[in-house]
C-alpha positions in Angstrom: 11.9 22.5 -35.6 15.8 22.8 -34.4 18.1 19.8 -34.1 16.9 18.5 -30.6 20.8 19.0 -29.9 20.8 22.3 -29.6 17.8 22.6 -27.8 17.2 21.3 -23.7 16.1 18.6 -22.5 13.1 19.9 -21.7 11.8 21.1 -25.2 11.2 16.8 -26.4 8.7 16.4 -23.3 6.9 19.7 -24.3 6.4 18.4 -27.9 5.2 15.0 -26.3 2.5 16.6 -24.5 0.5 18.3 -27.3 -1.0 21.8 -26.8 -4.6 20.3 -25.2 -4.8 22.7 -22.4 -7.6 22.6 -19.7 -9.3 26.4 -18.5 -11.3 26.1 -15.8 -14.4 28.1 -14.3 -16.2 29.8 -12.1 -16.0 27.1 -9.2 -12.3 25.9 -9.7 -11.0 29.0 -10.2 -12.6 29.8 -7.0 -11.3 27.1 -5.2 -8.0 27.5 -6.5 -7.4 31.2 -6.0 -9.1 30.9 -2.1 -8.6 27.6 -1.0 -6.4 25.7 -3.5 -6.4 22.6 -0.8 -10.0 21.7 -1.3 -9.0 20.6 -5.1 -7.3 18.4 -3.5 -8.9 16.8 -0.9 -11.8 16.4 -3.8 -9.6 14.7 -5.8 -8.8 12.3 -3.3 -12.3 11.3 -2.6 -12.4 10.8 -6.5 -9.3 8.9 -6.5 -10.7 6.3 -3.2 -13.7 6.3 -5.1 -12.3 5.0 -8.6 -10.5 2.1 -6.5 -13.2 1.1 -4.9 -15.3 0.7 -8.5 -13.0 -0.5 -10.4 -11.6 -1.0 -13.9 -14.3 -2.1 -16.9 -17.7 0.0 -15.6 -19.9 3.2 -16.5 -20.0 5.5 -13.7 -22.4 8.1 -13.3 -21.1 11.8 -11.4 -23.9 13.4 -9.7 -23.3 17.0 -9.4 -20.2 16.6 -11.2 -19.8 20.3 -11.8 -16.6 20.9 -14.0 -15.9 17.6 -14.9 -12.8 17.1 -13.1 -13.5 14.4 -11.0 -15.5 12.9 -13.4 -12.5 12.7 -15.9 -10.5 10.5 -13.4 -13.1 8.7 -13.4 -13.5 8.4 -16.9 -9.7 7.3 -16.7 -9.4 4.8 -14.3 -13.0 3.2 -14.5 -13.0 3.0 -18.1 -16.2 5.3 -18.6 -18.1 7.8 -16.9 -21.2 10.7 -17.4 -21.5 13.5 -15.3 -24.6 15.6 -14.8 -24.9 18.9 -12.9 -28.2 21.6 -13.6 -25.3 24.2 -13.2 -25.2 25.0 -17.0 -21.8 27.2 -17.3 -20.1 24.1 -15.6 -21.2 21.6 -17.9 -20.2 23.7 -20.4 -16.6 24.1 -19.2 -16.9 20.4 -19.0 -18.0 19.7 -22.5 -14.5 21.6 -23.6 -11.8 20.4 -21.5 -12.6 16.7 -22.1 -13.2 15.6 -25.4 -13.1 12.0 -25.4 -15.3 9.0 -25.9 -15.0 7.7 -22.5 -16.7 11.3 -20.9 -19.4 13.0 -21.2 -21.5 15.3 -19.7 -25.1 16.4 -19.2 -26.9 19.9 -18.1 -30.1 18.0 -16.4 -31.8 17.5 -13.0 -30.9 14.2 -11.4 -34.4 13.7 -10.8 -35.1 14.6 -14.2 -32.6 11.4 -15.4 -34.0 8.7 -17.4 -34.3 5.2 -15.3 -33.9 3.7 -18.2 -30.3 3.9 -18.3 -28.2 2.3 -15.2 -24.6 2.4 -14.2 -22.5 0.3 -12.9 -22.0 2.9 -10.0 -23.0 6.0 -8.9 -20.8 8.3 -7.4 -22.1 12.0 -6.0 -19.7 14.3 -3.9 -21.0 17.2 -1.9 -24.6 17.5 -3.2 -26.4 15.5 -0.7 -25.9 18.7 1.7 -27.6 20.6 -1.0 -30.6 18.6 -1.5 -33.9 20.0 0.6 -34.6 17.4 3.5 -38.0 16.9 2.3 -36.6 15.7 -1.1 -33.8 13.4 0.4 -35.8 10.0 0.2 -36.5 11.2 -3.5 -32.9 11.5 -4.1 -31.5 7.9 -3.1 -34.7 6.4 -4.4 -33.5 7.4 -7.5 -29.8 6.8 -7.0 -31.6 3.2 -6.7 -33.5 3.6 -9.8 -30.0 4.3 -11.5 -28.1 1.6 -10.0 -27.9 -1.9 -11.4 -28.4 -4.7 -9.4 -24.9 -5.2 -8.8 -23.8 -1.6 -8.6 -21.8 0.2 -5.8 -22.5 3.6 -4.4 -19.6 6.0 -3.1 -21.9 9.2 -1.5 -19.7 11.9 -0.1 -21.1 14.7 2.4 -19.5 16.9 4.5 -19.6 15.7 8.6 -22.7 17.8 10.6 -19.8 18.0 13.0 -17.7 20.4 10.5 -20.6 23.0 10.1 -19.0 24.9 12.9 -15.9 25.5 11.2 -17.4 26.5 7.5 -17.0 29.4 6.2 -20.2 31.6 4.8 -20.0 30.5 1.3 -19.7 27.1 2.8 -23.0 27.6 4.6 -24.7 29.4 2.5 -25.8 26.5 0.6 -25.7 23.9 3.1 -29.6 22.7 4.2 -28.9 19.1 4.8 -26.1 18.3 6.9 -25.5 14.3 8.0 -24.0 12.8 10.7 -22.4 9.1 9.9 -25.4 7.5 11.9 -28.0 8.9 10.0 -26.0 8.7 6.1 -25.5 4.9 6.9 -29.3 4.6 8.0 -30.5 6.4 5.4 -28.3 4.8 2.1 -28.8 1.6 4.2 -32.2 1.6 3.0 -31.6 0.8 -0.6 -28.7 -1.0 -0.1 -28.3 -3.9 1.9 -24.1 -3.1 2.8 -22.8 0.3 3.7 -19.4 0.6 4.8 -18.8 4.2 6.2 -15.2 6.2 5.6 -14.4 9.4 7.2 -12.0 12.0 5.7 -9.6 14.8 7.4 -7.8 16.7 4.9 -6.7 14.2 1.5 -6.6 11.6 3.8 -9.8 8.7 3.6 -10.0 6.5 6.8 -11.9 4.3 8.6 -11.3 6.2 12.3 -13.7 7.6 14.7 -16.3 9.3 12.5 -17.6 12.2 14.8 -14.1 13.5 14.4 -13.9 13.3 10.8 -14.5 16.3 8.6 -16.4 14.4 5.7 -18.3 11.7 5.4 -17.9 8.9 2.5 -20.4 5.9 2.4 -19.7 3.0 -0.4 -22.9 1.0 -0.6 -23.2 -2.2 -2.4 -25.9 -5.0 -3.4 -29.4 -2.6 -4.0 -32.4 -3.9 -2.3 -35.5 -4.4 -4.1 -37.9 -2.0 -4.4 
């Protein structure tokens, strides 16, 4: 290595930061080549949701795809698991994060063993996804998951949006919520859900017809 003298400044923080590099795949890359700005409005719904768990708990990621959200949380919740049944995303999971406090797992969340529960679960745009006749199924088992105590932070996109998707948006979408019927619905596992809206990066607690996405945080599971 040369004297750091005759090197700049610059050279130092590279050697700090190691050579772990993160690739990512089919989905991000997507995102990032045609609408770079939905990384980032995800990552803000991560980011509200790791403040609102908190430091010291195990957070499970529902449809966690690439791990990217569920690293943060991993970071700043102290440990987290994500799950996905998309198999080549796990995968590109499993490689960028190695580290005790991640991990990740190709499997159906219906599939997941109740024996296991978190202090929170936390599941970003898969709701949408989810066939309406299976929709009780799904939060009866984000109950199932949940400890007594637990929070759950469920993100959705607004039914109000649909008209502005585009067709790889839509394609996929079969279950679309208003904030009415998300707060009824998580409402009945839980006995308090607060409802945020979202417009861009930016989480709020404003007129919810005019939001774009839809974040409920639900707290103290009823009994079932």
């Amino acid at each position: 290595m040369k004297n750091n003298k005759s090197r700049s400044c610059w050279e130092p923080v590279k050697d700090i930061m190691g050579k772990h590099k993160v690739i990512f795949g089919q989905h991000l890359s997507y995102q990032f080549i045609n609408t770079p700005r939905r990384i980032l409005h995800m990552m803000s719904y991560y980011k509200f949701a790791s403040k609102i768990i908190g430091k010291g708990k195990n957070v499970l990621d529902v449809g966690c795809g690439e791990g990217l959200g569920t690293w943060l949380l991993a970071a700043e919740c102290g440990r987290a698991k994500g799950i996905d049944t998309d198999y080549e995303a796990i995968e590109t999971g499993r490689k960028n994060w190695k580290d005790s406090k991640v991990s990740f797992d190709y499997v159906d969340f219906f599939a997941v063993d109740s024996n296991e529960t978190y202090d929170a679960i936390v599941s970003f745009d898969v709701l949408e996804h989810i066939l309406p006749e299976n929709r009780f199924k799904f939060w009866n088992k984000v109950a199932e998951l949940s400890d007594d105590n637990g929070i759950a932070v469920i993100g959705t996109p607004n039914i109000t949006s649909d008209q502005y998707a585009s067709p790889v948006t839509k394609a996929g979408h079969v279950n679309l919520y208003s904030g009415e019927r998300l707060e009824e619905e998580l409402g009945s596992i839980f006995s308090h859900v607060f409802m945020f809206g979202a417009n861009d990066e930016v989480v709020h607690t404003g007129f919810l017809p005019m939001a774009h996405y839809l974040i409920a945080v639900a707290f103290h599971k009823r009994r079932l």
